[in-house]
Biopython code that builds the backbone (N, CA, C, O; Angstrom):
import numpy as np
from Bio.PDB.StructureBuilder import StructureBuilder

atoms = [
    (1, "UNK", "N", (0.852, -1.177, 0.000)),
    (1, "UNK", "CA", (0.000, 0.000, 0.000)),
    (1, "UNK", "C", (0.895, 1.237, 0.000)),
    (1, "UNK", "O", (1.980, 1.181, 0.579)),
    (2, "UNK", "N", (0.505, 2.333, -0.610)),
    (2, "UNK", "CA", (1.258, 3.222, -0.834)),
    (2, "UNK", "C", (0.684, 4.276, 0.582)),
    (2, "UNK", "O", (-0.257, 4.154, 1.366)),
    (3, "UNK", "N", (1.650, 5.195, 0.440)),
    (3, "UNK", "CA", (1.601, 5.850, 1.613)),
    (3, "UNK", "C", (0.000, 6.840, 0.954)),
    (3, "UNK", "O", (-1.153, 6.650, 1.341)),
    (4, "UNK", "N", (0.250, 7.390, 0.384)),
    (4, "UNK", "CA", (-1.221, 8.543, -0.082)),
    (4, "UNK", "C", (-2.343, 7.874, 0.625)),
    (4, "UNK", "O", (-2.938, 8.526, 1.484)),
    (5, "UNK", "N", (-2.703, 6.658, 0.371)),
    (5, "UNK", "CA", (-3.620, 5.468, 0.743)),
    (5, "UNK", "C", (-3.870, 5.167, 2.196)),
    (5, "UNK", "O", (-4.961, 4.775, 2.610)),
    (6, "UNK", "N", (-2.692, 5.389, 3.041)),
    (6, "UNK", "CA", (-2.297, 5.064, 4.471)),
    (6, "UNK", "C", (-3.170, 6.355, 5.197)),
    (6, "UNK", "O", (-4.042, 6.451, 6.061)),
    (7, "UNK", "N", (-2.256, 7.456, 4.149)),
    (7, "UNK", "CA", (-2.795, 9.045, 4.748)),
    (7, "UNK", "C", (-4.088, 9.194, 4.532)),
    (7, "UNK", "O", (-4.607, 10.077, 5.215)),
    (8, "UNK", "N", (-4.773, 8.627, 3.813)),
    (8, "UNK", "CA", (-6.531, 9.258, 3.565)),
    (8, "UNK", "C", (-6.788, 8.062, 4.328)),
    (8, "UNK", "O", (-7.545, 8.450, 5.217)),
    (9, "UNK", "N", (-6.610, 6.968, 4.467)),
    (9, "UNK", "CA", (-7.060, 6.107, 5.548)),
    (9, "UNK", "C", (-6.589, 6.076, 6.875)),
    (9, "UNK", "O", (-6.535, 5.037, 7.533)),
    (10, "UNK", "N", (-6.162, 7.462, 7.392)),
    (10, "UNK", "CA", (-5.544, 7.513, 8.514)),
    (10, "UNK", "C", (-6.321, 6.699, 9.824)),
    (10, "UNK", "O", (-5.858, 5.821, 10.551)),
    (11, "UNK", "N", (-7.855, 7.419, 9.836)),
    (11, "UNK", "CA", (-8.277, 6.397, 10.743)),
    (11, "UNK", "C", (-8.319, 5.092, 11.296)),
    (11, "UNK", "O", (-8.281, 4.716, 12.468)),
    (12, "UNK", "N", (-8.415, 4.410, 10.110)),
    (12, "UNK", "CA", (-8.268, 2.560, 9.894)),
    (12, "UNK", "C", (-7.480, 2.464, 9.902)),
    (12, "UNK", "O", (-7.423, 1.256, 10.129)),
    (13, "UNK", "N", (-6.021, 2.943, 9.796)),
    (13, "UNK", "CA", (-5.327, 2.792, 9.734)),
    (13, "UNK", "C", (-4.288, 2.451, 11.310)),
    (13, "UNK", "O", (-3.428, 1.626, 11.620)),
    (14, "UNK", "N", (-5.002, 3.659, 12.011)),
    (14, "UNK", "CA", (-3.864, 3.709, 12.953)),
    (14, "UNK", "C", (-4.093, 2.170, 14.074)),
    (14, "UNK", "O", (-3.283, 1.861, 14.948)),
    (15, "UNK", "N", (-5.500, 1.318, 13.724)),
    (15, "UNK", "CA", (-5.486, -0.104, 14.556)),
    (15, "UNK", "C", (-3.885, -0.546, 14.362)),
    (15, "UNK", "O", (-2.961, -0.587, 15.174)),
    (16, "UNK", "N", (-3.957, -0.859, 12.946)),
    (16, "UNK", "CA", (-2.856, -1.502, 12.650)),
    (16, "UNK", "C", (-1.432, -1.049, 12.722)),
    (16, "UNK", "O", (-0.511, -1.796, 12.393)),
    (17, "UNK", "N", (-1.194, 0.538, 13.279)),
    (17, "UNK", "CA", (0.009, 1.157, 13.455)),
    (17, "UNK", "C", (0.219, 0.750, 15.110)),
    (17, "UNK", "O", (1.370, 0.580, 15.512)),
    (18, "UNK", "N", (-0.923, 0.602, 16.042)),
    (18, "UNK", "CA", (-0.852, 0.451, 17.284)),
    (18, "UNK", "C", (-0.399, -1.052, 17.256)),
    (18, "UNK", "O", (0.218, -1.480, 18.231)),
    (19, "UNK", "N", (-0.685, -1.926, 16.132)),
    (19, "UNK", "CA", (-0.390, -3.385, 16.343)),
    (19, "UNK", "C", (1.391, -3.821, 16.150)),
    (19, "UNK", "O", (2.041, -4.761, 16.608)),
    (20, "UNK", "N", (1.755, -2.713, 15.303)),
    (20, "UNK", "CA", (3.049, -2.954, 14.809)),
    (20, "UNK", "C", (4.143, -2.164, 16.049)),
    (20, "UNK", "O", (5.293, -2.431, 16.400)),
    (21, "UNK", "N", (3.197, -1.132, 16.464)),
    (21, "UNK", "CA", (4.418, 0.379, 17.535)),
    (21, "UNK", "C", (3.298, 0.508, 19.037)),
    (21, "UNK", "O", (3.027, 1.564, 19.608)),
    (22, "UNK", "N", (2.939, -0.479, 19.313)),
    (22, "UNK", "CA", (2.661, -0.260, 20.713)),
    (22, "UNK", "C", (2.748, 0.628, 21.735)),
    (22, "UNK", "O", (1.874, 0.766, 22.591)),
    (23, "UNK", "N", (3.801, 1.259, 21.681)),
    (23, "UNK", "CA", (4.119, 2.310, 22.645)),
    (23, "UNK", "C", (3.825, 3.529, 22.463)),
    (23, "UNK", "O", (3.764, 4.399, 23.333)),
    (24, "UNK", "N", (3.523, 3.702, 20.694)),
    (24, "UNK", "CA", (2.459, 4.646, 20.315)),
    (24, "UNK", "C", (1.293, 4.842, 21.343)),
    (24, "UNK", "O", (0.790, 3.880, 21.923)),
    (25, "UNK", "N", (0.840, 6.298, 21.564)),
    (25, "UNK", "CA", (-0.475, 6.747, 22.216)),
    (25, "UNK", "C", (-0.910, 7.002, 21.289)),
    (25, "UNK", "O", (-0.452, 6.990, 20.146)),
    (26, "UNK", "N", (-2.356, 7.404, 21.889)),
    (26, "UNK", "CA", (-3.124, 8.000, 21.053)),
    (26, "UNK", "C", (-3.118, 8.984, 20.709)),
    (26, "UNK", "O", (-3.646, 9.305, 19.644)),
    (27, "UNK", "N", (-2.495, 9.837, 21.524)),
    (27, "UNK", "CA", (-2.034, 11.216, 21.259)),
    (27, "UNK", "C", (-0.679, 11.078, 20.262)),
    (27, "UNK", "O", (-0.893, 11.637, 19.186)),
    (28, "UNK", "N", (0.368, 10.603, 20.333)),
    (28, "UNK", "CA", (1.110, 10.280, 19.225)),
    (28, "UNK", "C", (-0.033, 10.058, 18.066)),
    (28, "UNK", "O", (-0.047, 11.110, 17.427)),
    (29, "UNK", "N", (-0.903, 9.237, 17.570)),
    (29, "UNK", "CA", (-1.143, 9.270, 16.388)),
    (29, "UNK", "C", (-2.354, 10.110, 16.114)),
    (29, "UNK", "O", (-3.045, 10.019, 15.100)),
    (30, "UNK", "N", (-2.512, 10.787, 16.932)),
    (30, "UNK", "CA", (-2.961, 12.585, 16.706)),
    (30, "UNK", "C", (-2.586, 13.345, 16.175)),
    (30, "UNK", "O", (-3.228, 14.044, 15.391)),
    (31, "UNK", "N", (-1.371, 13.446, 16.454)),
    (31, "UNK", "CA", (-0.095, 14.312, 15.985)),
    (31, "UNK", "C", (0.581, 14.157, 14.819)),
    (31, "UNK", "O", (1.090, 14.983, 14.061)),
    (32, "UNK", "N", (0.490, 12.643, 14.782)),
    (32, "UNK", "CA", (0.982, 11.663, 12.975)),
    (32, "UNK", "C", (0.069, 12.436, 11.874)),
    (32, "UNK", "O", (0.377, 13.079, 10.871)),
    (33, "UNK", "N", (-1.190, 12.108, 12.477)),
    (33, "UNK", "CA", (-2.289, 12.376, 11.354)),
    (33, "UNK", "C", (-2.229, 12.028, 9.664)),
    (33, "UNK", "O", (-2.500, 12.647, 8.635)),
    (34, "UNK", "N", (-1.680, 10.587, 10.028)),
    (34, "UNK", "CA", (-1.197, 10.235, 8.788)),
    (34, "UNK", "C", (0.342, 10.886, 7.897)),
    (34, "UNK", "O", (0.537, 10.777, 6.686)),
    (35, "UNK", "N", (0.909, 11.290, 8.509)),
    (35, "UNK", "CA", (2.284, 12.141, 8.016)),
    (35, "UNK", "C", (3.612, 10.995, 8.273)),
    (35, "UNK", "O", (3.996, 10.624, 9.382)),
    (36, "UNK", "N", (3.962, 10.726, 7.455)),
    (36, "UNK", "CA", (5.101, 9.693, 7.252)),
    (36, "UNK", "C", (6.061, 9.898, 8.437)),
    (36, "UNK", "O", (6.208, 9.176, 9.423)),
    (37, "UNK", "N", (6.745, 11.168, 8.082)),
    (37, "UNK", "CA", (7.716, 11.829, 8.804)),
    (37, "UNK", "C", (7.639, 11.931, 10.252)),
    (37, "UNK", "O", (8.523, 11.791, 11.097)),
    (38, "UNK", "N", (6.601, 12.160, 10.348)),
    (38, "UNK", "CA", (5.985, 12.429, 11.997)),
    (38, "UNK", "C", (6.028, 10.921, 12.561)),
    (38, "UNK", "O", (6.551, 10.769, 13.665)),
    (39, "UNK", "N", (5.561, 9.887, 11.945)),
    (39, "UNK", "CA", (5.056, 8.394, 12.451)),
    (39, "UNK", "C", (7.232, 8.240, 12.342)),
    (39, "UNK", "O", (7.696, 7.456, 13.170)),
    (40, "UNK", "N", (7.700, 8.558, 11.920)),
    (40, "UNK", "CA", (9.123, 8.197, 11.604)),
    (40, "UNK", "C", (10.208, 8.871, 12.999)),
    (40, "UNK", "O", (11.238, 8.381, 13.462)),
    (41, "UNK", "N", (9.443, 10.222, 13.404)),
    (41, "UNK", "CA", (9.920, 10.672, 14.369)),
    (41, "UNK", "C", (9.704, 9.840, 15.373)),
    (41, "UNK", "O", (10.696, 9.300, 15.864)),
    (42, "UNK", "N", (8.056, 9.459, 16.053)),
    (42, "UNK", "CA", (7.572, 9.180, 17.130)),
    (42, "UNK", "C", (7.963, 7.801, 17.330)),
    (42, "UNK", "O", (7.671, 7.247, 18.391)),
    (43, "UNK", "N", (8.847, 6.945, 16.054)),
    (43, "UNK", "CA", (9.366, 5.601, 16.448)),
    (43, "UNK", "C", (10.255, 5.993, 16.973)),
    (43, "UNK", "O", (10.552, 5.686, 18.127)),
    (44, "UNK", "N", (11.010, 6.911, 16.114)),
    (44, "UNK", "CA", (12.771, 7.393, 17.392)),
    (44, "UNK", "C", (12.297, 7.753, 18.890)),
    (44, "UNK", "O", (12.793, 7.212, 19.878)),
    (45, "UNK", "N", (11.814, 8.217, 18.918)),
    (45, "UNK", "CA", (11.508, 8.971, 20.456)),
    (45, "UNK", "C", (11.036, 7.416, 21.318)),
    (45, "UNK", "O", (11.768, 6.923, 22.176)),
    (46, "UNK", "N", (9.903, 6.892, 20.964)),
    (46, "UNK", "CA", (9.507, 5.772, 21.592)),
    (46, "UNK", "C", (10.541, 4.908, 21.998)),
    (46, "UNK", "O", (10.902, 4.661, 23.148)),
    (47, "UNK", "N", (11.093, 4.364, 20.661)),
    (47, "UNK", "CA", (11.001, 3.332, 20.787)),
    (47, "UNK", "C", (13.012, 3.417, 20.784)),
    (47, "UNK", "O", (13.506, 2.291, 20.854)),
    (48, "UNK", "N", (13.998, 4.522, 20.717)),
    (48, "UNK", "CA", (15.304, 4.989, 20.631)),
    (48, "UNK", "C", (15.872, 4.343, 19.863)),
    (48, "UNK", "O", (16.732, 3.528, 20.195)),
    (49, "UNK", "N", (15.554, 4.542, 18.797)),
    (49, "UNK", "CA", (16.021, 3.747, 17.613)),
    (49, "UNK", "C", (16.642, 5.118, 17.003)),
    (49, "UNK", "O", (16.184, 6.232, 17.257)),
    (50, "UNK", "N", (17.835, 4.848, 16.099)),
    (50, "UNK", "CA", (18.030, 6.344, 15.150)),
    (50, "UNK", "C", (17.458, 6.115, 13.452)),
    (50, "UNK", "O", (17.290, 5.023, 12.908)),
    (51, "UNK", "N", (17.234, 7.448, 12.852)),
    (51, "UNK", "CA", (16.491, 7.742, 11.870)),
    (51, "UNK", "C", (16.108, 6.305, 11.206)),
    (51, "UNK", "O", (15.062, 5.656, 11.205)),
    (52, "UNK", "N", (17.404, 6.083, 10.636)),
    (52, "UNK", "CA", (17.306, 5.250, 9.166)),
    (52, "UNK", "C", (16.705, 3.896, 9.917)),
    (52, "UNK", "O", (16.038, 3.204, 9.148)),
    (53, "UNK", "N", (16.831, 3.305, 11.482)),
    (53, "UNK", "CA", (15.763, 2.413, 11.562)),
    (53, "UNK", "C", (14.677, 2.744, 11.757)),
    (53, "UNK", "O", (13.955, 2.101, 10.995)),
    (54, "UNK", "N", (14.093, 3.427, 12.381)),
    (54, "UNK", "CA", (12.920, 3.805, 12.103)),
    (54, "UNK", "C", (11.949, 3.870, 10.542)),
    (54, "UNK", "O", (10.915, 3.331, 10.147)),
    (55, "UNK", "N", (13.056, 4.954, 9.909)),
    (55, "UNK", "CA", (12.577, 4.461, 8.385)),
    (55, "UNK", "C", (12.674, 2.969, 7.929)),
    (55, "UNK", "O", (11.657, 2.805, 7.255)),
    (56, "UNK", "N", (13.278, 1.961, 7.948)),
    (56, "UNK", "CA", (13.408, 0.802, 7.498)),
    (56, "UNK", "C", (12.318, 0.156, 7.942)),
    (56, "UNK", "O", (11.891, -0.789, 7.278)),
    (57, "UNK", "N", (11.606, 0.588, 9.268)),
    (57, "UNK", "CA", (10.686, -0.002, 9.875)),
    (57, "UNK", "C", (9.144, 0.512, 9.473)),
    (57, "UNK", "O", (8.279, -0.299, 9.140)),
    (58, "UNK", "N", (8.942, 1.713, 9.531)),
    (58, "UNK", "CA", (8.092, 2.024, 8.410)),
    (58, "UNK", "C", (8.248, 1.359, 7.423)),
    (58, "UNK", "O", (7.520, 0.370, 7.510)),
    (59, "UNK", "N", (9.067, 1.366, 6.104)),
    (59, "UNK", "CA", (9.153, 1.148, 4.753)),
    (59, "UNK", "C", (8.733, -0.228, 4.882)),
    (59, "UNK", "O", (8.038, -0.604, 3.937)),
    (60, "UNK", "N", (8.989, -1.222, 5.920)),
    (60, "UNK", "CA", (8.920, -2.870, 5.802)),
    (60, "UNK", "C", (6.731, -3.075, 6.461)),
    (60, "UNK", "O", (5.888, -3.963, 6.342)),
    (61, "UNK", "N", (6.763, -1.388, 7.228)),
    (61, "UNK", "CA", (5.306, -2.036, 7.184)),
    (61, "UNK", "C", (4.192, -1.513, 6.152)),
    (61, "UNK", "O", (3.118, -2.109, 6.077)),
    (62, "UNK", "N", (4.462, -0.401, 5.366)),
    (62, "UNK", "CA", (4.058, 0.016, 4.571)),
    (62, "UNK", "C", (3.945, -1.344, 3.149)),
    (62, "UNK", "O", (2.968, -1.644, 2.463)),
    (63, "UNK", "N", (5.222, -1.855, 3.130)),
    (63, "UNK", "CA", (5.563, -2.768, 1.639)),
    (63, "UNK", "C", (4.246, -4.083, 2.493)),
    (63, "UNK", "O", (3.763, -4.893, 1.702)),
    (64, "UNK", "N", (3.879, -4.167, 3.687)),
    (64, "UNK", "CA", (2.991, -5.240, 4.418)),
    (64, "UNK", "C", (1.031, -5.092, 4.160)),
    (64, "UNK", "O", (0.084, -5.857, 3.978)),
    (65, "UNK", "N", (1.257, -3.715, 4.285)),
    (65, "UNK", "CA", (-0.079, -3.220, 4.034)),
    (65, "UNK", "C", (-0.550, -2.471, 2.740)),
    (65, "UNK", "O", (-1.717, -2.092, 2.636)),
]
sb = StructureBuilder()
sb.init_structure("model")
sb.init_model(0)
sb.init_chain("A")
sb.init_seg("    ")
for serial, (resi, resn, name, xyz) in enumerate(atoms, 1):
    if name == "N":
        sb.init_residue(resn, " ", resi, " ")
    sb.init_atom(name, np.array(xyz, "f"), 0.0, 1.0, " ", f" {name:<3s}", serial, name[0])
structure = sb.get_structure()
């Protein structure tokens, strides 16, 4: 699924972002509102990973959905 798709389905979407990033709140994906970059930040912060895993981790659940 492409990201455009993710972003207009932000709602439905975020079940399955809570299934993959747990430590996500709800207020984190308030703030995402479907924005790549933002969901890319709030893995670093969570979860202390640096950039490029975070991106790898997005990119592997995006290529899933």
């Amino acid at each position: 699924m492409n990201w455009d798709t993710i972003k207009g389905n932000w709602k439905q979407a975020t079940g399955k972002v809570k299934e993959q990033w747990g430590k996500l709140t709800d207020d984190d994906l308030t703030v995402i509102e479907g924005r790549r970059d933002q969901l890319v930040g709030r893995i670093q912060e969570r979860y202390g990973v640096a950039k490029d895993e975070a991106e790898r981790q997005v990119k592997s659940w995006e290529d899933q959905h």
